[in-house]
C-alpha positions as CSV (number, residue, x, y, z in Angstrom):
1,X,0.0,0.0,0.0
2,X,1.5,3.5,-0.9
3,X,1.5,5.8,2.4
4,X,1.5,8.6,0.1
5,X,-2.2,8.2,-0.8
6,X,-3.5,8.4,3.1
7,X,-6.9,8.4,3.5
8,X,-7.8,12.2,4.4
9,X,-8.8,12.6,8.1
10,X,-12.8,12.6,8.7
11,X,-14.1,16.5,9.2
12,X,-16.2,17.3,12.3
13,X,-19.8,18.0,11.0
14,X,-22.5,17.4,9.3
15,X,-23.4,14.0,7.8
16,X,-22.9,13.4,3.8
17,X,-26.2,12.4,3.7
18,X,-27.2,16.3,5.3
19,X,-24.9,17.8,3.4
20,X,-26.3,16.4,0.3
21,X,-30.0,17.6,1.3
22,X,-29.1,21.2,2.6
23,X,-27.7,21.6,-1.4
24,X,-30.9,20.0,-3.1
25,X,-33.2,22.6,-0.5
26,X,-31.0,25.2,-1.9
27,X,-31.2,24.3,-5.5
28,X,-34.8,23.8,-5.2
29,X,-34.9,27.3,-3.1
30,X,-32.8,28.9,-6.0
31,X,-35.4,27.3,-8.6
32,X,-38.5,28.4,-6.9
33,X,-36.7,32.1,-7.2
34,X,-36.4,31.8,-11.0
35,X,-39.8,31.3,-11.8
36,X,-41.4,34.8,-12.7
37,X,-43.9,35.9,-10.6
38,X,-46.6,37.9,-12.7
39,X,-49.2,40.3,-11.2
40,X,-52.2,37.9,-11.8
41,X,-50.7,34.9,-10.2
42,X,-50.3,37.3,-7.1
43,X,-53.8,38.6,-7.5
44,X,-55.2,34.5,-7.6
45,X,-52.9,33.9,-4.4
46,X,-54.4,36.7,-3.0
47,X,-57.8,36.0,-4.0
48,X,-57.6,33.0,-2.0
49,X,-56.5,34.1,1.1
50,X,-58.8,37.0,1.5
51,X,-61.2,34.2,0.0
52,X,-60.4,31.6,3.0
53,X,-60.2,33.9,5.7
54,X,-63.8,35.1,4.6
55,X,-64.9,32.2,5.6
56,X,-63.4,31.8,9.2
57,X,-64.4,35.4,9.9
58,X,-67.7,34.8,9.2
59,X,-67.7,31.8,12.0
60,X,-68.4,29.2,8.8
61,X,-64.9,27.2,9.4
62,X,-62.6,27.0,12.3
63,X,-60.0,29.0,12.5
64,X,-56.5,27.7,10.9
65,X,-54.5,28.8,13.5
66,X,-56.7,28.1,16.9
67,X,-59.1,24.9,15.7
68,X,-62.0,27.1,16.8
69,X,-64.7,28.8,14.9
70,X,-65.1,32.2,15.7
71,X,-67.2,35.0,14.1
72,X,-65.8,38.6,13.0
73,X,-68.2,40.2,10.9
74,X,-66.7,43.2,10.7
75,X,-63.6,41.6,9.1
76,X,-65.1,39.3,6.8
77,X,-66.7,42.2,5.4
78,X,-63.7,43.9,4.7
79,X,-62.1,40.3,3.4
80,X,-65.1,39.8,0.9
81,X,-64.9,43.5,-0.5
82,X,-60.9,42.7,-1.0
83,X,-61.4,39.8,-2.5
84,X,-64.3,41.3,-4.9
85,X,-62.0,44.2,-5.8
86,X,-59.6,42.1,-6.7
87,X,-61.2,39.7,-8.8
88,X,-62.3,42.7,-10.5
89,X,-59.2,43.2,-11.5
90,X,-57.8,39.3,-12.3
91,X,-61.4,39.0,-13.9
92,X,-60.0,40.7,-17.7
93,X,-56.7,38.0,-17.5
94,X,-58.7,34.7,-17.3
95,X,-61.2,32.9,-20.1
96,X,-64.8,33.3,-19.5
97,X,-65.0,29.8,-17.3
98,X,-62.5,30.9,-15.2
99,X,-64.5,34.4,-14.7
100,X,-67.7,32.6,-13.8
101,X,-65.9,30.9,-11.4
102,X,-64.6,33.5,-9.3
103,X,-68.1,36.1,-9.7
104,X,-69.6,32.6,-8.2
105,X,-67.1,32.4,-5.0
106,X,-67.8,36.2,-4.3
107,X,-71.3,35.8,-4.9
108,X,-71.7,32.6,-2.2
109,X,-69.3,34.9,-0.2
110,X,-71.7,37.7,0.2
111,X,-75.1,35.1,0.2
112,X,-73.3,33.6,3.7
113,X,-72.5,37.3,4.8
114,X,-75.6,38.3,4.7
115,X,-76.9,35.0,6.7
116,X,-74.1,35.2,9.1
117,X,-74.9,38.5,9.5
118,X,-78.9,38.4,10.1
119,X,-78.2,35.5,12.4
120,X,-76.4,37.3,14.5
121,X,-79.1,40.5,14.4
């Protein structure tokens, strides 16, 4: 055996195995970056949030963070405006299907608003 060609000492610290995943996360990280974000995707994202939390604030689902239903009428109001505005304005960017689709989620939006809302008169 040559002693010249001694096995290199084994480094302190993470796993290979670690290592190895840390570098896919950050390729995959790095990926995720290079996709183009346009203005309607962000509008459909937020479509959907303001759509969801609708729906807790109006007591209809528990809430995502606690498990419990609680009713906030005041701010699903304010969620189901935003989220009519802005399908407003994603509305012009998608094929008619795709339009019907959202004037229906705001339109059972408001209907439960309105019933949430007289239920609690």
């Amino acid at each position: 055996m040559d002693e010249s060609k001694e096995a290199a000492p084994e480094q302190p610290g993470e796993p290979e195995e670690a290592q190895g995943e840390e570098k896919q996360e950050e390729q995959q990280g790095q990926e995720e970056q290079a996709i183009p974000l346009d203005v309607y995707a962000l509008l459909n994202y937020s479509v959907a949030l303001m759509r969801d939390f609708a729906w807790q604030a109006m007591g209809l689902v528990p809430n995502a963070g606690t498990g419990k239903i609680e009713r906030h009428l005041d701010q699903a109001q304010i969620a189901i405006d935003t989220a009519s505005f802005l399908c407003d304005k994603l509305e012009p960017s998608l094929p008619e299907g795709e339009q019907a689709k959202l004037r229906a989620m705001v339109r059972d939006l408001k209907i439960n608003f309105v019933q949430q809302r007289a239920q609690g008169e």
